[in-house]
C-alpha positions as CSV (number, residue, x, y, z in Angstrom):
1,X,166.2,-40.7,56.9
2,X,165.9,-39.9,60.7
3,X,164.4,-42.7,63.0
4,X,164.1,-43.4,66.6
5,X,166.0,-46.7,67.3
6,X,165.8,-48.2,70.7
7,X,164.6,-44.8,72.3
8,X,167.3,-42.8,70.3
9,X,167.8,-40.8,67.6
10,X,169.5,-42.6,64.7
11,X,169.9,-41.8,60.8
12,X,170.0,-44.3,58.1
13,X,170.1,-44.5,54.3
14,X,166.8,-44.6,52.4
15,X,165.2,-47.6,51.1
16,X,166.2,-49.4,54.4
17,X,164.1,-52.7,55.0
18,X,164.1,-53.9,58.6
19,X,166.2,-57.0,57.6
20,X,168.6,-54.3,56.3
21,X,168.4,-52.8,59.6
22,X,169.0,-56.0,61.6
23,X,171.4,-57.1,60.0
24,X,172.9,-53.7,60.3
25,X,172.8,-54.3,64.3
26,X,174.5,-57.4,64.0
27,X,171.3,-59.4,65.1
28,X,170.9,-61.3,61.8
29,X,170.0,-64.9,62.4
30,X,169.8,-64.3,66.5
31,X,165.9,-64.7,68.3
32,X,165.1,-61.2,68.1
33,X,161.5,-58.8,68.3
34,X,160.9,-56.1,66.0
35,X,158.3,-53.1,66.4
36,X,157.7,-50.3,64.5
37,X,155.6,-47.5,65.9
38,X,153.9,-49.5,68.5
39,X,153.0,-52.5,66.1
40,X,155.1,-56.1,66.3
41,X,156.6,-56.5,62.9
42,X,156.6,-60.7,62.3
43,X,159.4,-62.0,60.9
44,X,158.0,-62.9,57.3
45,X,157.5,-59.0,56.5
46,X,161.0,-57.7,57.8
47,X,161.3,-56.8,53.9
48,X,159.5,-53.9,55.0
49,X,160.8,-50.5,54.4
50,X,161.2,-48.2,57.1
51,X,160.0,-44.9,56.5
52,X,161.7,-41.1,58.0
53,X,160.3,-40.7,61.8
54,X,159.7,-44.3,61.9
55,X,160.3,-45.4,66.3
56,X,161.6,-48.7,65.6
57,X,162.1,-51.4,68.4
58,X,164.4,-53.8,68.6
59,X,164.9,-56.5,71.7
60,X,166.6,-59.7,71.9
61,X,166.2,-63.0,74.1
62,X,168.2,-63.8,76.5
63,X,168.2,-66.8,78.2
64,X,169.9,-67.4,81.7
65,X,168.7,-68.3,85.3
């Protein structure tokens, strides 16, 4: 499946979930933000599958001063 990760093009397997796909990143377990297609995905549904053209988001924290 083709998506649009962090303003590029990207392909990934089917059947992806996001977990999948931050875990994927190397982001698993790290205070991170999720959206897909202009909507703010909450934690609790990251099983969600992503689906071919899907613009996916994804931003961590970063602390500092």
């Amino acid at each position: 499946m083709n998506i649009t990760l962090n303003g590029n093009p990207a392909t990934m397997e089917n059947d992806l979930t996001v977990s999948g796909l931050v875990s994927k990143m190397g982001f698993k377990g790290r205070a991170i933000a999720v959206e897909i297609n202009g909507e703010l995905v909450p934690r609790e549904q990251f099983d969600r599958l992503l689906a071919d053209g899907d613009q996916v988001e994804v931003v961590t924290l970063v602390g500092g001063g």
